[in-house]
C-alpha positions in Angstrom: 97.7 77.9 103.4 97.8 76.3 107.3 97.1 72.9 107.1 93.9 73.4 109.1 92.6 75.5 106.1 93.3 73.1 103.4 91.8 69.8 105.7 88.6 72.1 106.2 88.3 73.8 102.7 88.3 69.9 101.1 86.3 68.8 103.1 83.7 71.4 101.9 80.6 70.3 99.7 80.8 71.8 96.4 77.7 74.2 97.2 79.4 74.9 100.1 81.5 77.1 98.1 82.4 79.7 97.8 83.3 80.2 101.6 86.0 82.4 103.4 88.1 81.2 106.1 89.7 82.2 108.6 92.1 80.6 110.8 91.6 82.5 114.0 94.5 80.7 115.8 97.0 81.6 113.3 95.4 85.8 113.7 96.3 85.1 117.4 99.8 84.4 116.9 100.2 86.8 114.5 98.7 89.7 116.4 100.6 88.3 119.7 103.6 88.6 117.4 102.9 92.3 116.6 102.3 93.2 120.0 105.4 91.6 121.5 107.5 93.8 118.9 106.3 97.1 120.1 107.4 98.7 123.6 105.1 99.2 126.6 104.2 103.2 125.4 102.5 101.6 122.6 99.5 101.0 122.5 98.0 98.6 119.7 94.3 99.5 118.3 92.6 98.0 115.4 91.2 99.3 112.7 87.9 97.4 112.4 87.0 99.0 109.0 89.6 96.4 107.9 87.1 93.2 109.1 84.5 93.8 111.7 83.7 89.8 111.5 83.0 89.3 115.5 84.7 85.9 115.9 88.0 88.3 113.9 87.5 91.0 116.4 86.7 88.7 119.5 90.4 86.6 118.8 92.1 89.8 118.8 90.8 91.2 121.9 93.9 89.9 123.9 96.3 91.1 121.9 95.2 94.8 121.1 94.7 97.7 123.8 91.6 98.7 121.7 89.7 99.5 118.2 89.4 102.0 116.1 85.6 102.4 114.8 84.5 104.9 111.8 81.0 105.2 111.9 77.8 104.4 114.3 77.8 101.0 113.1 80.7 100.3 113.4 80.3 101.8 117.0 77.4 99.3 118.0 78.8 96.4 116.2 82.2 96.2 118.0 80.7 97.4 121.3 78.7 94.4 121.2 81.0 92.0 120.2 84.0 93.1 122.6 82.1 94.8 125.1 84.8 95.1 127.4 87.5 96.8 124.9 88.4 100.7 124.6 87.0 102.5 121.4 88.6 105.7 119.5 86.2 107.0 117.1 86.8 108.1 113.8 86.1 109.0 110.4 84.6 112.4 108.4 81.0 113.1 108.6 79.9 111.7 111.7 76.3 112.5 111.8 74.3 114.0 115.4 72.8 110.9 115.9 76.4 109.4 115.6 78.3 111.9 118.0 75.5 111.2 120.8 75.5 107.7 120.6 79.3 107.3 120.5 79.3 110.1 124.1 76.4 107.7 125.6 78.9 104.4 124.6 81.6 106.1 126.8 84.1 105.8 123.4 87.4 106.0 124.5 89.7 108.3 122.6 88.5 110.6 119.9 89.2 112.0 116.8 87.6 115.4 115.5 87.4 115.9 111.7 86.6 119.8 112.0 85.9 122.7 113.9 81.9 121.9 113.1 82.3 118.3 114.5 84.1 119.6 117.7 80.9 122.5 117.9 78.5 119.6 117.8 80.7 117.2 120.2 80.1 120.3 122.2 76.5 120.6 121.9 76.2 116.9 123.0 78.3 117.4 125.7 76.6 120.5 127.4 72.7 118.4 127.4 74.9 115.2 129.0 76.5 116.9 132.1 77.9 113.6 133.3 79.9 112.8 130.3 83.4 113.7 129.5 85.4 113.1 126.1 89.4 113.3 125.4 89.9 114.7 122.2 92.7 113.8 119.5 92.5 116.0 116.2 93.2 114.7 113.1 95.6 116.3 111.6 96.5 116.7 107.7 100.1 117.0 107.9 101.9 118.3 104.7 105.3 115.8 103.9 108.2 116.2 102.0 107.8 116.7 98.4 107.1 112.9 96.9 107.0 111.4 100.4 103.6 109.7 99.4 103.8 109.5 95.9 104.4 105.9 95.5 102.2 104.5 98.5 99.0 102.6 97.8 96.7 105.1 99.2 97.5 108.6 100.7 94.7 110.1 103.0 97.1 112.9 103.6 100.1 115.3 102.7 97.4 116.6 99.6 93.8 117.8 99.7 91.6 115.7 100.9 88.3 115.3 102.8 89.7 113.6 105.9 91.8 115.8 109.0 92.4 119.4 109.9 94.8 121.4 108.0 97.4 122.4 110.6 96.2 126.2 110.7 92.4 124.6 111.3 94.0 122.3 113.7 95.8 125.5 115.5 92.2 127.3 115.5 90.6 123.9 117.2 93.5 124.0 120.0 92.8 127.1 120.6 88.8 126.3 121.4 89.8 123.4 123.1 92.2 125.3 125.8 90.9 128.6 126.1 89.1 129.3 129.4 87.4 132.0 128.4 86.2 130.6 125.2 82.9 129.2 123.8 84.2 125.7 125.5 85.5 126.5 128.5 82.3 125.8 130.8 83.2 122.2 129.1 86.8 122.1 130.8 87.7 119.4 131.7 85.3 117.1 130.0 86.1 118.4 126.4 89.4 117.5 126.6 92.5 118.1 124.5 94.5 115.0 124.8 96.6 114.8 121.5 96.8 114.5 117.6 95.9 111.6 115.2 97.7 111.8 111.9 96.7 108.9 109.5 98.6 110.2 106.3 98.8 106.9 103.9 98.9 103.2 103.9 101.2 100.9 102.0 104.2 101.9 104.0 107.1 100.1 105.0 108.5 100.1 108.5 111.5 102.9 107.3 108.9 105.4 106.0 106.1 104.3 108.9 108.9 105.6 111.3 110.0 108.7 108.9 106.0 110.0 109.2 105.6 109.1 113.0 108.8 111.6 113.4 107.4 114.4 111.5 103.7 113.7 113.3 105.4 113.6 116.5 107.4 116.8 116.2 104.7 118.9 115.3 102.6 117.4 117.7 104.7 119.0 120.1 105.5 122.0 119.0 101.5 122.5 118.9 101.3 121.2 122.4 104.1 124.2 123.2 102.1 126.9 121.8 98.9 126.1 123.4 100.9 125.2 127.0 99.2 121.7 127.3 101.2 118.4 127.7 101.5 115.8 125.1 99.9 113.0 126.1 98.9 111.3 123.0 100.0 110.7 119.2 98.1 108.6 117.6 100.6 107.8 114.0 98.0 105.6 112.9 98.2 102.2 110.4 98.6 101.9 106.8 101.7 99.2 107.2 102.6 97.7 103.8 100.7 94.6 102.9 102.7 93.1 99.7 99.9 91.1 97.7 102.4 90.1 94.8 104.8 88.7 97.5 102.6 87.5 100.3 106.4 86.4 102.2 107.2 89.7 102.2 106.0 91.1 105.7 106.0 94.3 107.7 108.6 94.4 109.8 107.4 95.0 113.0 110.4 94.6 114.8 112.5 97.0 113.1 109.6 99.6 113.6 109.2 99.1 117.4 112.9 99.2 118.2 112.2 102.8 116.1 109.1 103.9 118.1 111.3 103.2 121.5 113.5 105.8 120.3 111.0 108.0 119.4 109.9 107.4 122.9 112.9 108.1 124.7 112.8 111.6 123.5 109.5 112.5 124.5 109.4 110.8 128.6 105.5 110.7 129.3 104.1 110.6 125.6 102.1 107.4 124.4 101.8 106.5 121.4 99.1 104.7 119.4 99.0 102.6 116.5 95.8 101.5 114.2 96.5 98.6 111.7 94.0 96.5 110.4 95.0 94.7 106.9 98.1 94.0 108.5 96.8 92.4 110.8 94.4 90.4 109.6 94.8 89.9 105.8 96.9 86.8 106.0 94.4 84.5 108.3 91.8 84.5 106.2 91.4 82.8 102.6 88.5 83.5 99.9 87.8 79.3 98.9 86.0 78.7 95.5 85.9 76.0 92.6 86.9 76.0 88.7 83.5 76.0 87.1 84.9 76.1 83.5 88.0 76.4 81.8 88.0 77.9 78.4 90.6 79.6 75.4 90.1 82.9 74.2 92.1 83.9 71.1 95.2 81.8 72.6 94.5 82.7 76.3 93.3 80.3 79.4 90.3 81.7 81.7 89.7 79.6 84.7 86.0 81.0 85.5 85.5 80.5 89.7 82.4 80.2 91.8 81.8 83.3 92.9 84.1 86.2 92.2 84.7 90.0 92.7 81.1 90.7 94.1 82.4 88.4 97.0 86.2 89.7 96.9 86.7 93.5 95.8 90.0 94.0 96.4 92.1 93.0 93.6 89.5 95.1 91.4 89.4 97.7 93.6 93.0 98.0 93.5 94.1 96.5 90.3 96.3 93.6 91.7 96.0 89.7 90.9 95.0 88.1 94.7 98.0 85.6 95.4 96.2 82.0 95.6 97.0 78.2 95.2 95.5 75.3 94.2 93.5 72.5 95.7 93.4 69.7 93.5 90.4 67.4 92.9 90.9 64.3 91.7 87.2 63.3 91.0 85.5 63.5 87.4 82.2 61.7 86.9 80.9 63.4 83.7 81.4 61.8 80.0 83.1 64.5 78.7 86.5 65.6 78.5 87.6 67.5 81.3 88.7 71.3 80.7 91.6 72.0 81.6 94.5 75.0 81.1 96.6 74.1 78.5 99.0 77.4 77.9 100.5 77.2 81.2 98.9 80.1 83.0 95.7 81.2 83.3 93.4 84.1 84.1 91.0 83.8 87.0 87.5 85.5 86.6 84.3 85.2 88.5 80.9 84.8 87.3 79.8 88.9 86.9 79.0 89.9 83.3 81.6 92.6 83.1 85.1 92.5 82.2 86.1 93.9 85.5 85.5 90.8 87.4 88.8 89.5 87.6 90.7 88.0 90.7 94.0 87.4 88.8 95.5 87.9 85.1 97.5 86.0 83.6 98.5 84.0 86.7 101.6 81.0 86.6 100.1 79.4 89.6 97.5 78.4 86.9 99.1 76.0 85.4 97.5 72.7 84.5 94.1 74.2 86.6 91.0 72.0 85.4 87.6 72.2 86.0 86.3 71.3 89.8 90.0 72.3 91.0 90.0 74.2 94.4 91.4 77.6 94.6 92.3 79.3 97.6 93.0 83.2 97.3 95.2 84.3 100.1 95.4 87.4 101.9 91.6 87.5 102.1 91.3 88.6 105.6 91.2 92.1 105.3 88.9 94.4 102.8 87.5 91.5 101.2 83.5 90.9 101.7 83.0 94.2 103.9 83.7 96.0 101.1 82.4 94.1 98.0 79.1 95.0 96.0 77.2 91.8 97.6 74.0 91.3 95.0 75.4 92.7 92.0 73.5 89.5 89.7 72.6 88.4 92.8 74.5 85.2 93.4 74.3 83.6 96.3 76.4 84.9 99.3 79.7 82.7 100.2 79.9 80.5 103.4 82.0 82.4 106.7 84.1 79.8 108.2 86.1 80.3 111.6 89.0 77.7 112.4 90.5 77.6 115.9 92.7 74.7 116.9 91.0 72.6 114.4 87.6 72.8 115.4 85.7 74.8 112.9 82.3 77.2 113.0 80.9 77.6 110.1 78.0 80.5 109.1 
């Protein structure tokens, strides 16, 4: 943790807990970082689904070209909190009351799910006269055999609900650039800019640049059969976040010395990029306190303030959340203090189900006792947005934004 997280998170009243924080100076950097690795055709997008806090979003804003919103939401959410900033909408199932307020917020980029989503982007389009849209279809590539086998989570490559199979994606070109077809009235302010291909996340830079090839390629060999020029590929996020090795980053560099290449083949393309846990994930920290310590048939259980209701991911995807440990000297009761004793420990939260566990069996444990500090890391990304909030309802954690040492809490 930043030094500024561990001065604010002990200075914290016990009932001030549990509380994420985020230090939004240390995001800056970070995203400055990311930015400064990629070349100038690049342009940087983020994926707010990831954490739509506004102080997160607002501290990005001058790093990032734009964000990528999924739903109406989403849409009025980051519109108001970076009013200024481009949008591409995303996302299956966006509803008629969705598609006309995302035309009316002038969205920037977007991307089409299906040929009924383009029919009702349409429909909006012909009762607005005075609005125009540019138009990116997702696209369900297939990969090579086992490309995505091993990855985290594959939205692509297989069946799946999100994207056009290429042959729907052929049938959608061919609407979109045919002037004597249903859409041509609409020409130009229906669009056909490009393709979006978000296949999988958990990738490394070698395999992020092994997809962007294959999405590129058969962006423009689509762009060839339907005589339009390829403006746009959007290759989308997914970079690997490593929650059992929280040193082990993404390696930006090596992946925006291999989007330049990619570049210099294709003179006039830009391309577009749409992380958002690795982004974010490493600024912000879930802090809680040991409420008990106790021994289960030879095991340790440190049992936390709060829990997975607050933070889903590790449950959601079966990790232990790396974390360290604040100590707290102070112990005014008359009894003994409980304390681990087998030299680890697992960490569970306060829900009456088994499930509720942040991490098993955890090392870092070690000689934990009860009113210790624990800071999860990595806790900037997927963490409350996605969690099941009331579930006993227990009271909702603190939010806690750290820039240059001055801190606003909420």
């Amino acid at each position: 943790m930043t030094d500024t997280v561990r001065r604010h998170v002990a200075g914290l009243a016990p009932d001030a807990l549990p509380a994420f924080v985020h230090d939004l100076a240390a995001l800056r950097a970070h995203a400055a970082a990311v930015r400064a690795a990629l070349p100038e055709r690049v342009e940087l997008y983020y994926a707010a689904k990831a954490n739509p806090d506004a102080p997160v979003l607002a501290a990005l804003r001058s790093a990032v070209d734009g964000y990528e919103v999924s739903s109406g939401g989403e849409l009025a959410h980051v519109r108001q909190s970076v009013p200024d900033a481009p949008l591409a909408f995303g996302g299956p199932g966006k509803t008629e009351a969705e598609i006309a307020a995302a035309v009316e917020a002038g969205v920037h980029r977007w991307h089409v799910e299906s040929e009924q989503e383009l029919h009702r982007l349409a429909a909006v389009l012909t009762d607005r006269p005075q609005a125009s849209v540019n138009v990116l279809l997702r696209v369900n590539l297939p990969v090579g055999a086992g490309a995505l086998d091993t990855v985290a989570l594959a939205m692509g490559g297989r069946p799946t609900p999100f994207g056009l199979d290429p042959e729907r994606a052929e049938a959608c070109a061919r609407l979109l650039t045919d002037p004597l077809g249903p859409f041509g009235a609409l020409r130009p302010r229906l669009r056909l800019r490009g393709v979006h291909a978000h296949l999988a996340s958990g990738l490394a830079a070698e395999e992020q640049l092994a997809l962007a090839e294959q999405i590129v390629g058969w962006s423009a060999r689509l762009a060839e059969r339907h005589a339009v020029a390829l403006d746009e590929v959007n290759v989308g996020g997914g970079m690997a976040v490593d929650y059992a090795d929280p040193q082990a980053r993404f390696d930006w560099t090596a992946f925006g010395e291999g989007l330049g290449k990619l570049l210099d083949r294709h003179p006039g393309l830009t391309l577009r990029i749409e992380p958002g846990r690795a982004l974010t994930a490493y600024c912000g920290w879930y802090a809680t306190e040991v409420l008990d310590v106790k021994q289960s048939y030879g095991e340790d259980f440190a049992v936390v303030r709060g829990g997975t209701h607050h933070l889903r991911t590790p449950a959601t995807r079966g990790h232990d959340q790396p974390f360290a440990v604040l100590p707290v000297e102070a112990w005014s009761h008359p009894w003994p203090r409980p304390a681990v004793t087998t030299g680890r420990a697992t960490l569970a939260g306060q829900l009456c189900t088994p499930k509720d566990v942040l991490a098993r069996s955890a090392p870092a444990a070690a000689g934990l006792r009860t009113a210790d500090r624990v800071l999860f890391a990595m806790a900037g990304a997927y963490a409350w947005n996605i969690s099941h909030h009331d579930f006993l309802m227990h009271p909702h954690p603190g939010f806690h934004y750290l820039d240059d040492d001055a801190a606003a809490g909420g």
